[in-house]
MARKOL-753893 format. One line per field, with one value per residue (C-alpha): residue number from 1; residue in three letters; x negated, y, z. Coordinates in steps of 0.001 Angstrom, whole numbers, m for minus. Each point is the difference from the previous one (the first is absolute). Example, Ala and Ser with C-alpha at 12.3 -4.5 7.8 and 13.67 -1.06 7.14 Angstrom:
lomi = c(1,2)
lovo = c(ala,ser)
east = c(m12300,m1370)
north = c(m4500,3440)
up = c(7800,m660)
***
This chain:
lomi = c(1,2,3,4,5,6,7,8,9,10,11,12,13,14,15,16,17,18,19,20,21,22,23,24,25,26,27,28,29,30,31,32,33,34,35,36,37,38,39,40,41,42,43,44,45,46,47,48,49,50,51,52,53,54,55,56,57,58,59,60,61,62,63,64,65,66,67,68,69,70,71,72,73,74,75,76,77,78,79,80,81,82,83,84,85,86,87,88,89,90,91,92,93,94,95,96,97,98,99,100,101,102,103,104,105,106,107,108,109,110,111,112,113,114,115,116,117,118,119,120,121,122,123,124,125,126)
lovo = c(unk,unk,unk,unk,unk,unk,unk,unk,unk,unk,unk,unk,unk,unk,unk,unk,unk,unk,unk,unk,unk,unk,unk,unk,unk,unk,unk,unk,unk,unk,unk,unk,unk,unk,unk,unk,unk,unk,unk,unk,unk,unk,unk,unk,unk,unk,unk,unk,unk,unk,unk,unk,unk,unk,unk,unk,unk,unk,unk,unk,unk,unk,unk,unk,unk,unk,unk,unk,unk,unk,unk,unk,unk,unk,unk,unk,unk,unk,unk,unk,unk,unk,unk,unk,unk,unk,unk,unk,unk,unk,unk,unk,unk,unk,unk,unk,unk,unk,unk,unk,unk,unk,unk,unk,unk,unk,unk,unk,unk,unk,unk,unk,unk,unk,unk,unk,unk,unk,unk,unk,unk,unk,unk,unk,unk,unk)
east = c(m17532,878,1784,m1566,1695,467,m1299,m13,703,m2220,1505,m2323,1850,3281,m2336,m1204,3457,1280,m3124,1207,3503,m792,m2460,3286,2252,m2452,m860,3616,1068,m1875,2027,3727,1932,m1076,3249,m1857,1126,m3207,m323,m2799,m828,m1610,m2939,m454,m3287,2092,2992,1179,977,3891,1617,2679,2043,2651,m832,2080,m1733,1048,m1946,m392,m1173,m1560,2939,2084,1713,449,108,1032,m1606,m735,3783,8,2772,1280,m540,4006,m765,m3178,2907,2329,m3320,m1097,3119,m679,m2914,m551,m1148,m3812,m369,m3271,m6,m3080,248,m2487,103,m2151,m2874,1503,3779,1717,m376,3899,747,m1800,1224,3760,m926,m1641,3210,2435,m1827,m484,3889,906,m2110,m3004,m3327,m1837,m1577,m2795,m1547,m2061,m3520,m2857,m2914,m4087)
north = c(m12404,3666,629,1262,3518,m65,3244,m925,m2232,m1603,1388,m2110,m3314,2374,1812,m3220,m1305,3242,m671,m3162,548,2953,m2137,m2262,3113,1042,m3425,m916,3496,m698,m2971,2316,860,3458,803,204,m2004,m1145,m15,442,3521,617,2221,3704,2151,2798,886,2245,m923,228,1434,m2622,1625,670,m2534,m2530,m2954,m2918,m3169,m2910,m3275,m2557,m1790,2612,978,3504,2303,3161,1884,m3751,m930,m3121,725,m1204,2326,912,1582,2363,2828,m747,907,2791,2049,545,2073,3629,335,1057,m2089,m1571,m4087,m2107,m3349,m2787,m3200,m2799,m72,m3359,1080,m451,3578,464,m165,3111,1715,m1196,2138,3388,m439,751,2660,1578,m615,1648,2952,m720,1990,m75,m3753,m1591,m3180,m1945,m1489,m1362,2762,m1761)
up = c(64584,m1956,m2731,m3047,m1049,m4044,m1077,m3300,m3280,m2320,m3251,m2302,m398,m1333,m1926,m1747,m98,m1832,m3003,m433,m606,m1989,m2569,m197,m1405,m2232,m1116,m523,m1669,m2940,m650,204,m2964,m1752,m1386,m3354,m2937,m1525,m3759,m1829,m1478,m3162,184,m1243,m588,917,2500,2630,3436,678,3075,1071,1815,m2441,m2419,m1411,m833,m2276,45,m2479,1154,m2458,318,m916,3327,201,3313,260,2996,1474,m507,m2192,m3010,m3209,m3355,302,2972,m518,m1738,3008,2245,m2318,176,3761,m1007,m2118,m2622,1145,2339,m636,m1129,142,m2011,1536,m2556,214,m2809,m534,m1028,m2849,m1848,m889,3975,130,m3317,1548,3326,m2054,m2347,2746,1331,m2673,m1441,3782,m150,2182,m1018,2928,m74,553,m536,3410,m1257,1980,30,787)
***
């Protein structure tokens, strides 16, 4: 009896293989963490779109945890994290439409007290 000489390999079982395992990433990367803090925006007729790159944002949760640039903080802390920053650098403020109002009038009062002109406030655009 001969020997067979293997000229060749079926490539469709590692082709079907490779689909399978790729409908697993993308069905389980929907599922992974953002790295957004989700609040819920009030809406605006009218906006621009920011560039941020060299924005500092400062979020406020419904239950009134605030975040500078995604760092969690207490209100002592937003001048300690301002003071890092000049004067026009540009500051988004992101509250949830369901905050209490004087958490935001506590956040526009320091920055305006420190100097800061160049703000701007993050709303939900449809």
């Amino acid at each position: 009896m001969q020997i067979k000489k293997f000229d060749s390999m079926n490539v469709v079982p590692f082709i079907d293989i490779m689909l399978v395992l790729l409908v697993i990433v993308l069905t389980t990367a929907t599922f992974i963490a953002r790295g957004v803090i989700p609040i819920d925006l009030s809406e605006a007729t009218s906006s621009t779109k920011i560039t941020k790159n060299k924005t500092v944002t400062i979020t406020v949760k419904p239950n009134g945890d605030i975040f500078f640039n995604k760092d969690k903080i207490n209100k002592e802390e937003i001048v300690s994290r301002l003071e890092k920053f000049k004067i026009n650098t540009a500051i988004s403020i992101s509250c949830d439409k369901n905050v209490r109002f004087e958490n935001f009038v506590y956040i526009i009062d320091i920055l305006k007290d420190k100097g800061y002109k160049n703000l701007g406030i993050i709303t939900k655009y449809e």
